[in-house]
GUDRENKE-149958 format. One record per residue (C-alpha): residue number from 1; residue in one letter; x, y, z. Coordinates in nm, 2 decimals. Example, Ala and Ser with C-alpha at 12.3 -4.5 7.8 and 13.67 -1.06 7.14 Angstrom:
BEGIN
NODE   k r      x      y      z
NODE   1 A   1.23  -0.45   0.78
NODE   2 S   1.37  -0.11   0.71
end
This chain:
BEGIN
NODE   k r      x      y      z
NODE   1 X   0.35  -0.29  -0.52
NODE   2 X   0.16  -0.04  -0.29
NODE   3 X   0.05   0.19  -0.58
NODE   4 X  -0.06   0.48  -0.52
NODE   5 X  -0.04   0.38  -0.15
NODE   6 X  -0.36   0.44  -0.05
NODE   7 X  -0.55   0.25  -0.33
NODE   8 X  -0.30   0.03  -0.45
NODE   9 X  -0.42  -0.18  -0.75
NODE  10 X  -0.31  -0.52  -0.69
NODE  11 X  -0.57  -0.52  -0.40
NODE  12 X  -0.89  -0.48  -0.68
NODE  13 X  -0.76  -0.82  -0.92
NODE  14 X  -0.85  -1.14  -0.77
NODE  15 X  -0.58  -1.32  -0.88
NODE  16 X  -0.32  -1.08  -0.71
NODE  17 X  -0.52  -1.09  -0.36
NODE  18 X  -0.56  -1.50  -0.44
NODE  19 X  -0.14  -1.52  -0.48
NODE  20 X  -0.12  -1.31  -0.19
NODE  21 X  -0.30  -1.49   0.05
NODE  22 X  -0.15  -1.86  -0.10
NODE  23 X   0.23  -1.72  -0.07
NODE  24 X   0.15  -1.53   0.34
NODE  25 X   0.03  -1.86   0.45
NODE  26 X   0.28  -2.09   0.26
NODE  27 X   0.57  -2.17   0.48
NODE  28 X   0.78  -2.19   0.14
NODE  29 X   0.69  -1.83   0.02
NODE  30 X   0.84  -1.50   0.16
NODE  31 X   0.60  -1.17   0.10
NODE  32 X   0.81  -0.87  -0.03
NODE  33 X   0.56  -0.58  -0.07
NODE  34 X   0.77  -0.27  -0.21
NODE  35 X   0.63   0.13  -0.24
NODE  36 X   0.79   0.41  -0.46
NODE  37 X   0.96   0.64  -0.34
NODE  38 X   0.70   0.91  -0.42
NODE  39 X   0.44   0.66  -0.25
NODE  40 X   0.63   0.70   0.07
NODE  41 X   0.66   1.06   0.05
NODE  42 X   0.24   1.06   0.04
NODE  43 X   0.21   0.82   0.28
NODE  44 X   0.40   1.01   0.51
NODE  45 X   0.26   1.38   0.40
NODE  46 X  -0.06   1.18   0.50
NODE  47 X   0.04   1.11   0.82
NODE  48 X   0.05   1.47   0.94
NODE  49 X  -0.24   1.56   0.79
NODE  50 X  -0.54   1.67   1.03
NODE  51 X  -0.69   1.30   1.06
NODE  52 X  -0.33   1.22   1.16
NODE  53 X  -0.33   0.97   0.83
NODE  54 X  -0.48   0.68   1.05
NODE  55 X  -0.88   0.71   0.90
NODE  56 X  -0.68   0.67   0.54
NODE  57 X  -0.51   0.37   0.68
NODE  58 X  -0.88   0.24   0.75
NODE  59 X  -1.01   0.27   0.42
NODE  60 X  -0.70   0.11   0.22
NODE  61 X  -0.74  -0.20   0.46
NODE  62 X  -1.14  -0.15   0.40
NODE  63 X  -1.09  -0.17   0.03
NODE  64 X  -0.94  -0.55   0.03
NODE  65 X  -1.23  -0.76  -0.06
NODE  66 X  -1.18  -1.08  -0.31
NODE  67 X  -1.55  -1.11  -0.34
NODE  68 X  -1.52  -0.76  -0.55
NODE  69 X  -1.21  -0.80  -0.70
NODE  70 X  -1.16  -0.83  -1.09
NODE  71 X  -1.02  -1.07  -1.37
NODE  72 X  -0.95  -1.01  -1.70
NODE  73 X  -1.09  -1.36  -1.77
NODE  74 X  -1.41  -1.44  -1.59
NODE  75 X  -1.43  -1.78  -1.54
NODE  76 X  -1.13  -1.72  -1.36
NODE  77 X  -1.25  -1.51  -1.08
NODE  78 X  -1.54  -1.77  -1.04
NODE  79 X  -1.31  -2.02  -1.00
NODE  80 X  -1.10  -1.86  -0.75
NODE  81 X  -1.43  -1.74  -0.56
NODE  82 X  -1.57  -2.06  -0.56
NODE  83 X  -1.20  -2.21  -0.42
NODE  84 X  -1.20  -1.98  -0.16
NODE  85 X  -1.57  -2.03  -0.03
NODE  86 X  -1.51  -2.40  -0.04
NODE  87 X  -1.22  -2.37   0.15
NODE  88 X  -1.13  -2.06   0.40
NODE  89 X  -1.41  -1.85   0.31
NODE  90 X  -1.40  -1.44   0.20
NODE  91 X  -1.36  -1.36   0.52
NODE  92 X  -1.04  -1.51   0.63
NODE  93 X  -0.89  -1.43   0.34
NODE  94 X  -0.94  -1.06   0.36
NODE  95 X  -0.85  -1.11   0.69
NODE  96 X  -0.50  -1.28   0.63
NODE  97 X  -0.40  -0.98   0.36
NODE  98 X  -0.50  -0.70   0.60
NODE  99 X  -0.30  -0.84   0.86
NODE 100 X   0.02  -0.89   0.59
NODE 101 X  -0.07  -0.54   0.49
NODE 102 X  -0.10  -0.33   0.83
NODE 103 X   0.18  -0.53   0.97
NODE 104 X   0.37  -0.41   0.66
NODE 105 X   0.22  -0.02   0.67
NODE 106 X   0.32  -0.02   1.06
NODE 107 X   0.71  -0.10   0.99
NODE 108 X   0.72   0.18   0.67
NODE 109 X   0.57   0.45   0.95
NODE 110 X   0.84   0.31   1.22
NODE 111 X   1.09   0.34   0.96
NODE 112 X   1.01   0.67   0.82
NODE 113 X   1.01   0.76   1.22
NODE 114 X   1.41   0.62   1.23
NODE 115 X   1.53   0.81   0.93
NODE 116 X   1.42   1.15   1.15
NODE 117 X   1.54   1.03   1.47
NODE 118 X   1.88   1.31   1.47
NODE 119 X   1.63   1.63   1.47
NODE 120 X   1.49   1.65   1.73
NODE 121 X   1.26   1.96   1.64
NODE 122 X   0.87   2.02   1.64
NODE 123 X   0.83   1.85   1.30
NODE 124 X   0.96   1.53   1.42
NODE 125 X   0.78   1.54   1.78
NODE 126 X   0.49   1.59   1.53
NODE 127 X   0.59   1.33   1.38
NODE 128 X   0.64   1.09   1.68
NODE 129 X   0.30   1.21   1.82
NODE 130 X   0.10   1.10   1.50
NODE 131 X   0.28   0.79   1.44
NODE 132 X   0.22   0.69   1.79
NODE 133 X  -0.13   0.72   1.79
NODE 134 X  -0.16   0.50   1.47
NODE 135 X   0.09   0.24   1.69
NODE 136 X  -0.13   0.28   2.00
NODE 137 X  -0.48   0.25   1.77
NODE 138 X  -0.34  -0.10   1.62
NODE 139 X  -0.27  -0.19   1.99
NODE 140 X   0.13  -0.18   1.98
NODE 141 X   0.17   0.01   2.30
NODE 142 X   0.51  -0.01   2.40
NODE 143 X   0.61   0.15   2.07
NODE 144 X   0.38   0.40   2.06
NODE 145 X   0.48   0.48   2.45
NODE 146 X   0.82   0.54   2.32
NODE 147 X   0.71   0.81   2.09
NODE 148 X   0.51   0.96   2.26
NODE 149 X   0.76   0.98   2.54
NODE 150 X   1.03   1.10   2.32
NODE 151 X   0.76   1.38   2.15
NODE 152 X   0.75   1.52   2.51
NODE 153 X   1.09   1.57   2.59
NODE 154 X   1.16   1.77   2.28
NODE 155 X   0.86   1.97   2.33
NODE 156 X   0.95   2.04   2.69
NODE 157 X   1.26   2.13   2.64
NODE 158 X   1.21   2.35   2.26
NODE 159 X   0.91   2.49   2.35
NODE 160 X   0.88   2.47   2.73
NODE 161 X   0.63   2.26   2.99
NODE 162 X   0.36   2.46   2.94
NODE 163 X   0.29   2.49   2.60
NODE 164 X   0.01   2.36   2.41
NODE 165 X   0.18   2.11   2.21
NODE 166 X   0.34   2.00   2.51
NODE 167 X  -0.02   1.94   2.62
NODE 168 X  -0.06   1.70   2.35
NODE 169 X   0.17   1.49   2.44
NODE 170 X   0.04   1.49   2.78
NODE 171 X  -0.25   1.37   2.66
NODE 172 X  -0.14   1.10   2.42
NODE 173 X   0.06   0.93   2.72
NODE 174 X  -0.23   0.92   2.89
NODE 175 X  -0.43   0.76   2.62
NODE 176 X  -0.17   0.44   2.63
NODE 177 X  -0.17   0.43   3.00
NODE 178 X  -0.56   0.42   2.96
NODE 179 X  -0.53   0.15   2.70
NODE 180 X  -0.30  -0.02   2.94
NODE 181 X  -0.55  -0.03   3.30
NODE 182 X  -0.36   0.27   3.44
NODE 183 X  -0.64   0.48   3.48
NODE 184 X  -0.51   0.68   3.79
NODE 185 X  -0.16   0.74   3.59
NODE 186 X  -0.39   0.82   3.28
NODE 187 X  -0.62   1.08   3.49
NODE 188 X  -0.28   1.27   3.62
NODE 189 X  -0.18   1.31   3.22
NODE 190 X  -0.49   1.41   3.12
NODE 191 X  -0.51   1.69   3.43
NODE 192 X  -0.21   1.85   3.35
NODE 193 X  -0.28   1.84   2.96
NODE 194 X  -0.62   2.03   3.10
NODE 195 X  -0.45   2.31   3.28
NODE 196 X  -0.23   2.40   2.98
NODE 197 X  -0.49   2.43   2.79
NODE 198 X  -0.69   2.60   3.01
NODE 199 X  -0.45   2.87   2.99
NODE 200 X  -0.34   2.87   2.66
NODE 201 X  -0.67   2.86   2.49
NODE 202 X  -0.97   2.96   2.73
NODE 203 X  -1.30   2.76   2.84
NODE 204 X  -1.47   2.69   2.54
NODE 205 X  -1.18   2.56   2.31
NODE 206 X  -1.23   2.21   2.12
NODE 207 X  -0.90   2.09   2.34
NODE 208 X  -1.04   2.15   2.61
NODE 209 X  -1.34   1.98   2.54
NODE 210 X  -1.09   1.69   2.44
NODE 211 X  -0.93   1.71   2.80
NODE 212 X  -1.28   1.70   2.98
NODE 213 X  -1.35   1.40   2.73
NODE 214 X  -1.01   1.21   2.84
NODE 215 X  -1.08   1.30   3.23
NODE 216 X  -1.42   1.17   3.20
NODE 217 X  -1.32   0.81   3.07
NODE 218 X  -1.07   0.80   3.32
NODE 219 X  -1.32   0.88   3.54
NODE 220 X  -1.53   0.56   3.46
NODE 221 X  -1.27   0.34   3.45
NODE 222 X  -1.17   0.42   3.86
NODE 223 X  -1.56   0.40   3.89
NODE 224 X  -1.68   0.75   3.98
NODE 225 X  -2.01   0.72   3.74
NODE 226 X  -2.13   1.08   3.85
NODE 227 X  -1.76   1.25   3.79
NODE 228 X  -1.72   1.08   3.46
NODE 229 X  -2.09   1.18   3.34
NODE 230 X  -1.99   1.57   3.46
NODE 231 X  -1.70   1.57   3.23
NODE 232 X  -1.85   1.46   2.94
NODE 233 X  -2.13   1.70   2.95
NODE 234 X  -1.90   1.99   2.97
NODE 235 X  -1.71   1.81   2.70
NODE 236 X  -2.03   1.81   2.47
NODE 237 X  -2.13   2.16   2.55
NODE 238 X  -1.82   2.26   2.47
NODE 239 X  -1.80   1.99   2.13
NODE 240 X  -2.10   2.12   2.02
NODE 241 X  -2.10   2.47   2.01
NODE 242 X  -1.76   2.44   1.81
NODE 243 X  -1.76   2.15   1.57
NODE 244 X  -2.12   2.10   1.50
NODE 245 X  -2.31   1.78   1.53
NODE 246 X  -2.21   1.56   1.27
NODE 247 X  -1.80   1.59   1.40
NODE 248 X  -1.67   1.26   1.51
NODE 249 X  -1.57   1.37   1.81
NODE 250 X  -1.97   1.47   1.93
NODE 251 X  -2.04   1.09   1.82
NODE 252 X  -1.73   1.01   2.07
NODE 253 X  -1.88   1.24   2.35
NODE 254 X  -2.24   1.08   2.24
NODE 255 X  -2.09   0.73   2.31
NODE 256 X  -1.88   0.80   2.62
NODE 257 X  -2.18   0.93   2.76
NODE 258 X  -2.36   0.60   2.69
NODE 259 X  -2.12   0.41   2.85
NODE 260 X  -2.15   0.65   3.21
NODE 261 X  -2.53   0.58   3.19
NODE 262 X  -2.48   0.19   3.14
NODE 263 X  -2.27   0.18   3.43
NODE 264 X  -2.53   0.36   3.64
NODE 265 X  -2.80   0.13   3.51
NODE 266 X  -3.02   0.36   3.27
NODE 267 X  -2.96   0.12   2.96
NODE 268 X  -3.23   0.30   2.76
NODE 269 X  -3.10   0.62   2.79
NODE 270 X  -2.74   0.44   2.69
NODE 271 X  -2.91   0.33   2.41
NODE 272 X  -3.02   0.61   2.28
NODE 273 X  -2.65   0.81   2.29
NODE 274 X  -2.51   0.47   2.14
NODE 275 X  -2.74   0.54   1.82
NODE 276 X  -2.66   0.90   1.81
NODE 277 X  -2.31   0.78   1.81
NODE 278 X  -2.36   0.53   1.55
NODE 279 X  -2.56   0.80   1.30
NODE 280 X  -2.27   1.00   1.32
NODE 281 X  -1.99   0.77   1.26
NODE 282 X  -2.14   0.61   1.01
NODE 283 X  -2.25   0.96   0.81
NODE 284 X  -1.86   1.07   0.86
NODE 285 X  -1.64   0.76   0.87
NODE 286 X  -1.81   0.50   0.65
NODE 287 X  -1.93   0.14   0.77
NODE 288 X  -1.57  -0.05   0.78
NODE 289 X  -1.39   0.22   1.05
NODE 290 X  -1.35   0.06   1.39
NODE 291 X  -1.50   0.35   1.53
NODE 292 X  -1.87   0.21   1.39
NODE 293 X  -1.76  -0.16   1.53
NODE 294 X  -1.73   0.02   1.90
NODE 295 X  -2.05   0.16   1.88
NODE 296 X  -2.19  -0.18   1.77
NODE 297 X  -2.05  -0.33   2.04
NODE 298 X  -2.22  -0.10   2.28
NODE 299 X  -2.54  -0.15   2.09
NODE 300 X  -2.52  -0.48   2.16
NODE 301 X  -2.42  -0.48   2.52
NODE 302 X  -2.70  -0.27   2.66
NODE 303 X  -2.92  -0.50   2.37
NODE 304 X  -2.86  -0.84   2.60
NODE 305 X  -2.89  -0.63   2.92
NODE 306 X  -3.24  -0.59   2.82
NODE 307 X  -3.31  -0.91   2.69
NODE 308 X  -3.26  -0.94   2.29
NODE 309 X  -2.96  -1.17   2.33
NODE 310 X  -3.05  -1.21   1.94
NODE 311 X  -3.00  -0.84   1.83
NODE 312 X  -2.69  -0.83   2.02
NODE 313 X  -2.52  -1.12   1.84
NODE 314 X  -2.57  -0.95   1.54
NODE 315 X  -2.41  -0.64   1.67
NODE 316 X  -2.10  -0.80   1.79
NODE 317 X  -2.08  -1.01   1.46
NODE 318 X  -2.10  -0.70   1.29
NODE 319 X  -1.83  -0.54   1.52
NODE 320 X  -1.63  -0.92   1.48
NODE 321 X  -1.60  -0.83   1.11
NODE 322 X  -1.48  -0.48   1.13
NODE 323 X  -1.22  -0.53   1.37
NODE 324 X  -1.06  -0.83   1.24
NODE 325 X  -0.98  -0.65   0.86
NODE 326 X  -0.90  -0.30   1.05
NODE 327 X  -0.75  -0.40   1.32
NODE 328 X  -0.61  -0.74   1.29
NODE 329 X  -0.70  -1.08   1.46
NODE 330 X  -0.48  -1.02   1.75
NODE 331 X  -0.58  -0.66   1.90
NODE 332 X  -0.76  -0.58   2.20
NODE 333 X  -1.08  -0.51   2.08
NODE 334 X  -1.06  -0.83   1.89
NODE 335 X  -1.07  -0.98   2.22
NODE 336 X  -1.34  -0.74   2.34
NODE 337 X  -1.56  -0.87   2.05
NODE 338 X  -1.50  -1.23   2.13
NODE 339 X  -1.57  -1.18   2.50
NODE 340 X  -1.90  -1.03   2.41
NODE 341 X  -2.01  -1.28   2.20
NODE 342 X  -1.91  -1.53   2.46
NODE 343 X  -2.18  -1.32   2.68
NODE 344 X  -2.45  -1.40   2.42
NODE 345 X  -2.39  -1.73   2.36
NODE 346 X  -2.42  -1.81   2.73
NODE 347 X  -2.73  -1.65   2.80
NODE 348 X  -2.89  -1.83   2.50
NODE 349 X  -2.78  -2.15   2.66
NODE 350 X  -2.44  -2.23   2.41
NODE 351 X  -2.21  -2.31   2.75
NODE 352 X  -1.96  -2.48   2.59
NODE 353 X  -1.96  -2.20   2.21
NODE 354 X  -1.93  -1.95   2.50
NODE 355 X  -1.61  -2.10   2.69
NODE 356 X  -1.42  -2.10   2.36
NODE 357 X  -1.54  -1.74   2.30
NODE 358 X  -1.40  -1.65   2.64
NODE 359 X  -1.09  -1.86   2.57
NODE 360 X  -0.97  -1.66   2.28
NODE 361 X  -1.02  -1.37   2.45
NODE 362 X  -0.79  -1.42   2.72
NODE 363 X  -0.53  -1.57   2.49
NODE 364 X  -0.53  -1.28   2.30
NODE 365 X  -0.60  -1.03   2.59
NODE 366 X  -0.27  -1.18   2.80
NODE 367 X  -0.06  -1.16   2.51
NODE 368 X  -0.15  -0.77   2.39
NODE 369 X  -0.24  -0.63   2.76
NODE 370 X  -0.05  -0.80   2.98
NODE 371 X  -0.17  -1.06   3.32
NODE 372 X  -0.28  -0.75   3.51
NODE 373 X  -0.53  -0.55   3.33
NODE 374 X  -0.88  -0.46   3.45
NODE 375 X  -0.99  -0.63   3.10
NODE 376 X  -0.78  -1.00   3.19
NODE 377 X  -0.94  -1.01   3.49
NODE 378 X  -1.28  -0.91   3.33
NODE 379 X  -1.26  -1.22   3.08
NODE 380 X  -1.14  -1.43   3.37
NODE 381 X  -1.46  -1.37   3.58
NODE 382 X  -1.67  -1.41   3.20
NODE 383 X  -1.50  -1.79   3.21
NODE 384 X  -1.57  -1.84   3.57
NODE 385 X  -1.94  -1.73   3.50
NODE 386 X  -1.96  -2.01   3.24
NODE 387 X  -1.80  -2.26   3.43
NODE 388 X  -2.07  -2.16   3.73
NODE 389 X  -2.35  -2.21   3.44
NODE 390 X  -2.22  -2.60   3.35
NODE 391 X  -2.17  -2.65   3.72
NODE 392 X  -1.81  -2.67   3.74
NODE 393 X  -1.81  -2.43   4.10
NODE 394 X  -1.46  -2.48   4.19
NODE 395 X  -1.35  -2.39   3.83
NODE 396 X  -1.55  -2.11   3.84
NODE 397 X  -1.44  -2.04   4.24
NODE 398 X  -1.07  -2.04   4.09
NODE 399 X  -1.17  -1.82   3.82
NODE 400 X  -1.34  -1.54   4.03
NODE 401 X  -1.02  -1.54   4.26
NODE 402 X  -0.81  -1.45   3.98
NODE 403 X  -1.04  -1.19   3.85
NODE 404 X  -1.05  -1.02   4.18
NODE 405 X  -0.65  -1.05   4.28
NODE 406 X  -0.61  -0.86   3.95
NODE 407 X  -0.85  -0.57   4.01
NODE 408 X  -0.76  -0.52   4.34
NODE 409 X  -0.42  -0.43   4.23
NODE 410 X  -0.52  -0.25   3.91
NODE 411 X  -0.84  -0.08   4.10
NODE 412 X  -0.86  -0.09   4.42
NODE 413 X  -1.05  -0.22   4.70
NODE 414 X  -1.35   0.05   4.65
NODE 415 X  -1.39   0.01   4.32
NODE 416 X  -1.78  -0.09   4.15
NODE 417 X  -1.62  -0.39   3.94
NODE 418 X  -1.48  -0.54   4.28
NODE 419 X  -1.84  -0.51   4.42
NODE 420 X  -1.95  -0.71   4.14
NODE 421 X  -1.70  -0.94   4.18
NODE 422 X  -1.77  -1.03   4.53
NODE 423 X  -2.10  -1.12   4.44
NODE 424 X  -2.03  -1.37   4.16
NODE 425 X  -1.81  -1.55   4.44
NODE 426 X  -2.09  -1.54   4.69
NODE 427 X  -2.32  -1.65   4.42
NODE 428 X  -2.09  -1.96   4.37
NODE 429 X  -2.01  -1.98   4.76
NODE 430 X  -2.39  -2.03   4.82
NODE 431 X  -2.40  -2.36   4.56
NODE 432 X  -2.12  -2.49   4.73
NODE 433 X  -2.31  -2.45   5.07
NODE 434 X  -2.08  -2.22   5.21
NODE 435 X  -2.37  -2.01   5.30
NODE 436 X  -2.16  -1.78   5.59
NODE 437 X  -1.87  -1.70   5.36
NODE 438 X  -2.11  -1.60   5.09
NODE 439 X  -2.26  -1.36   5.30
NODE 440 X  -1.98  -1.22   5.42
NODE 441 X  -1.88  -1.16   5.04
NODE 442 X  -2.23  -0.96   4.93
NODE 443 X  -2.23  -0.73   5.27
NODE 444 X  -1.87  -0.67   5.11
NODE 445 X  -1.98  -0.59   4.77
NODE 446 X  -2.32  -0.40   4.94
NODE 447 X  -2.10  -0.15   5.14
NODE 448 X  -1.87  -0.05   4.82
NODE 449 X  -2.19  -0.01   4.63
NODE 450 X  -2.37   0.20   4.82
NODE 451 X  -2.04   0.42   4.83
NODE 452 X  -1.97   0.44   4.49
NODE 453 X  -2.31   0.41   4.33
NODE 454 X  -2.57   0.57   4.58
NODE 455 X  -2.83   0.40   4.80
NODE 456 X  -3.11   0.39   4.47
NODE 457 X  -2.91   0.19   4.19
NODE 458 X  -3.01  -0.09   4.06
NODE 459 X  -2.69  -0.30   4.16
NODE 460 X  -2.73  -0.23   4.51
NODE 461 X  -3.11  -0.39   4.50
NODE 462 X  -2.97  -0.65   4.38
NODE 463 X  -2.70  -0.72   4.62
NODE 464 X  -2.98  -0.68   4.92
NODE 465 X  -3.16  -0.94   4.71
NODE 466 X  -2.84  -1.14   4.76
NODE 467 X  -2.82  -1.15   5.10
NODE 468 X  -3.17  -1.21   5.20
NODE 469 X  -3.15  -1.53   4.98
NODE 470 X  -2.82  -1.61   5.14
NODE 471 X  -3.02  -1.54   5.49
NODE 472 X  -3.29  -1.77   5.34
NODE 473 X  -3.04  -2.06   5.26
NODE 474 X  -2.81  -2.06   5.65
NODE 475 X  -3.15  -2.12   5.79
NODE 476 X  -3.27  -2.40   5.52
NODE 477 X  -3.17  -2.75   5.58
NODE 478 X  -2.87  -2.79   5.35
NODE 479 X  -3.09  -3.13   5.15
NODE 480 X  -3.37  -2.89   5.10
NODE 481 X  -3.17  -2.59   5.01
NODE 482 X  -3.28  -2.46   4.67
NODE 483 X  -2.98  -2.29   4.46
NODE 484 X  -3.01  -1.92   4.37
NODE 485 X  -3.28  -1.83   4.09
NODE 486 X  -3.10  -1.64   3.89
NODE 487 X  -2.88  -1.54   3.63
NODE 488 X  -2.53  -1.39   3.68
NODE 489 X  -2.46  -1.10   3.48
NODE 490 X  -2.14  -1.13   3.21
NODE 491 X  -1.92  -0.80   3.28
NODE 492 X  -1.68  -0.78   2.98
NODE 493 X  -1.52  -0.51   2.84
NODE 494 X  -1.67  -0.25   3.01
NODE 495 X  -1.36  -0.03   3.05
NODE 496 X  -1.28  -0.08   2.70
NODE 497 X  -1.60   0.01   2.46
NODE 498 X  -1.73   0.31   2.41
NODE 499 X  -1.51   0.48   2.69
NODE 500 X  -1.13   0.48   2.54
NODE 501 X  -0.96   0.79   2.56
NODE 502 X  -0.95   0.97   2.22
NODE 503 X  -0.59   0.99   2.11
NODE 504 X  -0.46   1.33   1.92
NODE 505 X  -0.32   1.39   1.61
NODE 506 X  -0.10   1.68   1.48
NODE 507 X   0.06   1.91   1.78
NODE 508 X  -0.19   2.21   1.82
NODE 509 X  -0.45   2.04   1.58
NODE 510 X  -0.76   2.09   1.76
NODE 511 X  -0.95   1.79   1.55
NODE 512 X  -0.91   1.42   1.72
NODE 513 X  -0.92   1.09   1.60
NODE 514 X  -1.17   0.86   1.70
NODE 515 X  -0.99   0.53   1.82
end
């Protein structure tokens, strides 16, 4: 019984979470979770509301936790607890009901979206808009697609192309094409979302900030660093000036900034945005929103790029935790987390804990995004790094392949990631003593880097340090050969962390939602 629906009290009694969990994983049992009328009518109020309902969503889920829960008798909530360490552990358990739970809260929403279907006016393209970016947060795309496709033709054709809540829309499509690797289709959404508002609103409007937000991470996915960092900036100026800084979206802007300066190699100055960020998100949101488990991901990346593979395990644990009981074991960013960790566990030496890190990842990753995304190829070239590491260099050869057949479909031939892929096959060309087709592979990755990054970045030093030990190696006896001294780099998830497009909530709401 979801009662009141946003703190329903079956969720605080150990016994009811404890019959939950037993009858969701019993083959024999069937679930039936029911809400009141009334309940219904709140949740959906909710869902209109400025935070476009989803943060409220995040803090129900956030509230199951057996370890807290209640019994009238207390030897009886011992005994449960001490069943449930013994056996699955607190964790999973939560885990299992949240899932049961946001699976169940996603089909009311699509519901309550089905009994509106026949109006087809501004409330119910409203309606579709906020709904969508709940579906599009909990990373069921295609639905959310749908609404937000179907919130666009009524506005265009109630309230005309260029209107501002036509804008919105705009802008929400773009936000799934982003989530999906189309970051050129994403970057044309998110253009013509800009010149409405442009018009409608002036410079120095919050939506336009949001625009110049959006167009910068589309900016960074494609791979022009200095574009992306331009539109963010304005975006702050603009953020700041209106909303103050302790707004979730400035902690968005803080992190997407972050994410612009780890690409360009300036992970201290990434650092520091990530913790502005994380200050923020924490001060507004709580410690359970998936908007705190992004930032510790970032953390954590730019933590092993310098070194601490230790500090960034415990961020991505941390972000592990958050994501599976708001999000669900089988999102994206589920498999972002895993990915990461995979990272960690290779640099400290844990080849094979880091395989089966990567290995869920792509399981999950291929199911939710599809063969073709920029992230699928990322966690292919994480598994061929691995491989590479326990010697395997034809698994790892195979892996690379795949990685880079992906991107250069989803990318492009020009783009940074390619570069960085070239140079994990010539890496892995060189131990296989194909010295000449390794080299042919760095001055490949050299001449995209030194177009899209600049002559004075760290990633083209390193790629001249690949091909003078490549030059080294073609005139080295191949018995006296020594293999490269050095450790690849794991590049996972970098389209995905800190730099998703921020999704909008209510039509001409000027407040976002941090996804």
């Amino acid at each position: 019984m979801m009662a009141p629906w946003n703190a329903p009290v079956f969720i605080t009694r150990v016994w009811c979470i404890f019959e939950i969990f037993t009858a969701h994983t019993t083959d024999a049992c069937k679930v039936d979770i029911v809400m009141p009328p009334k309940e219904k009518r709140s949740l959906e109020l909710e869902v209109i509301n400025d935070d476009g309902g989803i943060n409220a969503l995040y803090k129900t889920l956030a509230k199951t936790k057996v370890e807290n829960a209640n019994a009238s008798v207390e030897s009886d909530r011992l005994a449960i607890l001490d069943w449930v360490e013994s056996d699955v552990g607190c964790s999973t358990l939560n885990h299992q009901v949240n899932d049961l739970l946001r699976q169940w809260m996603l089909a009311v929403l699509t519901e309550l979206v089905e009994t509106r279907e026949n109006t087809n006016d501004e409330d119910y393209a409203d309606f579709c808009n906020q709904v969508g970016v709940i579906l599009k947060t909990n990373g069921e795309y295609g639905a959310a697609m749908k609404l937000h496709q179907t919130a666009r033709t009524i506005c265009e054709t109630v309230l005309g192309k260029d209107h501002k809540e036509t804008a919105t829309t705009y802008s929400n499509i773009g936000s799934v094409l982003f989530e999906l690797g189309d970051y050129e289709g994403a970057l044309s959404k998110y253009e013509e979302a800009l010149a409405i508002r442009f018009s409608a609103f002036g410079k120095n409007h919050p939506s336009v900030a949001t625009s110049y937000g959006n167009i910068g991470c589309a900016l960074l996915g494609i791979g022009d660093y200095d574009g992306a960092l331009s539109k963010h900036k304005e975006c702050f100026a603009i953020q700041l000036s209106a909303l103050g800084r302790n707004h979730p979206d400035v902690a968005d802007t803080y992190g997407s900034i972050g994410s612009v300066l780890e690409s360009m190699g300036d992970n201290k100055g990434a650092l520091s945005k990530y913790e502005e960020a994380l200050s923020i998100y924490l001060s507004v949101l709580g410690e359970d929103h998936p908007g705190v488990a992004d930032i510790y991901c970032s953390i954590g990346s730019v933590l092993e790029s310098m070194g601490d593979c230790d500090g960034a395990f415990a961020k991505h644990k941390e972000a592990l935790a958050i994501r599976l009981s708001s999000l669900g074991k089988n999102h994206p960013d589920v498999a972002e987390t895993y990915g990461y960790i995979g990272s960690v566990l290779e640099k400290m030496g844990d080849y094979e804990g880091a395989l089966a890190k990567h290995k869920k990842a792509l399981v999950i990753s291929l199911s939710a995004l599809g063969k073709n995304h920029p992230f699928v190829a990322d966690t292919y070239l994480s598994i061929g790094s691995v491989l590479e590491s326990m010697g395997d260099c034809d698994g790892a050869f195979a892996k690379y392949e795949k990685c880079l057949a992906i991107e250069l479909s989803a990318l492009g031939k020009n783009h940074p990631d390619v570069a960085e892929t070239y140079r994990y096959i010539g890496s892995v060309l060189e131990k296989m003593g194909d010295y000449e087709d390794a080299m042919a592979k760095h001055k490949e990755a050299l001449a995209i880097r030194m177009s899209a990054l600049g002559k004075d970045h760290s990633d083209v030093a390193k790629t001249y340090n690949s091909i003078g030990v490549a030059q080294k190696k073609m005139s080295t006896p191949k018995d006296t050969a020594t293999q490269p001294n050095r450790k690849l780099r794991t590049r996972l998830g970098s389209r995905r962390r800190s730099i998703k497009a921020v999704g909008e909530g209510c039509i001409g709401n000027t407040s976002t939602i941090c996804t």
